[in-house]
C-alpha positions in Angstrom: -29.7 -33.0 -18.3 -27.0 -31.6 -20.3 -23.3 -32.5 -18.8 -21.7 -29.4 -20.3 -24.1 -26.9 -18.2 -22.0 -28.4 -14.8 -24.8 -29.3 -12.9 -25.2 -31.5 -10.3 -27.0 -34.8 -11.4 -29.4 -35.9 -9.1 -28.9 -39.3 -10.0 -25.4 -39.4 -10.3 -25.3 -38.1 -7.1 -27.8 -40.5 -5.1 -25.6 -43.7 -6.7 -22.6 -41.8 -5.0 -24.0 -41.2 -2.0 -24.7 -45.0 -2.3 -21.5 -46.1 -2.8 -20.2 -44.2 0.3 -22.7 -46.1 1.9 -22.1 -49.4 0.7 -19.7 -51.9 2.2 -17.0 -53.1 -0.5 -18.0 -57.1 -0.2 -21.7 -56.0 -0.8 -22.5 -56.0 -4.7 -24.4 -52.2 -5.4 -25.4 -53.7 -8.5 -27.1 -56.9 -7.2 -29.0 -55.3 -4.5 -30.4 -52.9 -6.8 -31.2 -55.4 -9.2 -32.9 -57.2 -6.5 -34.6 -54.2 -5.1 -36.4 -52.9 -7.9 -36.6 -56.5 -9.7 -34.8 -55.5 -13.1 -31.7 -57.0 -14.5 -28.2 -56.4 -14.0 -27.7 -54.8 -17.2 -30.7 -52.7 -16.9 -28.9 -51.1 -13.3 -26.0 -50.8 -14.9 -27.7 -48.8 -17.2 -29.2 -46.4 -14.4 -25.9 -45.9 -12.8 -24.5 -44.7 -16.0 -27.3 -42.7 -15.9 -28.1 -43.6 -19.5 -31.6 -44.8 -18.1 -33.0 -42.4 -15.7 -34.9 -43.8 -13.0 -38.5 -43.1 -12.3 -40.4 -41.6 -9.2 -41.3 -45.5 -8.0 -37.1 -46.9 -8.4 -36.3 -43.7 -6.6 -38.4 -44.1 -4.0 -37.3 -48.0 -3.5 -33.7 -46.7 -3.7 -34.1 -44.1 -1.0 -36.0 -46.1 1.1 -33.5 -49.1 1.5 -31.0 -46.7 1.4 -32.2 -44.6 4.1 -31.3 -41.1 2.0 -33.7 -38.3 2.7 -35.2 -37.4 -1.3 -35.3 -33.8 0.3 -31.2 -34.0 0.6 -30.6 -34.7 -2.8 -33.2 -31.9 -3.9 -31.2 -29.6 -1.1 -34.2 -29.0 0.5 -33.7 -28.0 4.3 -36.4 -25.4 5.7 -38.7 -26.8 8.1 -38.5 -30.2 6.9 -39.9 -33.2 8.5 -39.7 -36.8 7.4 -42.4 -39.3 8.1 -42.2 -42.9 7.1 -44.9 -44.4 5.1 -45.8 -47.7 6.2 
């Protein structure tokens, strides 16, 4: 996605909602790292978006997170949210 049209990054803003999320003493960086079982360098690369993440990492993400992938898309009409087990 091209910066200069001012859109909102999906990805940029899932990694902030993230961070609002995230208690200071917990490392965002290591818990991703251990979530989706890729290296430090290779998250850091995500949250400078630099790497986008795929439908799988996002799904991980969301799921620990608990954050709705309907939010982030602005979805809202007659959603419901089911839990796949």
């Amino acid at each position: 996605m091209d910066k200069s049209e001012n859109k909102i990054d999906l990805q940029e803003l899932l990694f902030k909602q993230i961070k609002s999320k995230t208690q200071d003493n917990i490392s965002l960086v290591d818990t991703i790292s251990e979530l989706l079982n890729i290296s430090n360098d290779a998250v850091y690369r995500r949250l400078r978006c630099e790497k986008r993440l795929d439908f799988d990492e996002l799904t991980k993400i969301c799921s620990y997170y608990r954050i709705s992938i309907d939010s982030l898309l602005g979805l809202k009409d007659n959603n419901l949210l089911f839990n796949y087990m």
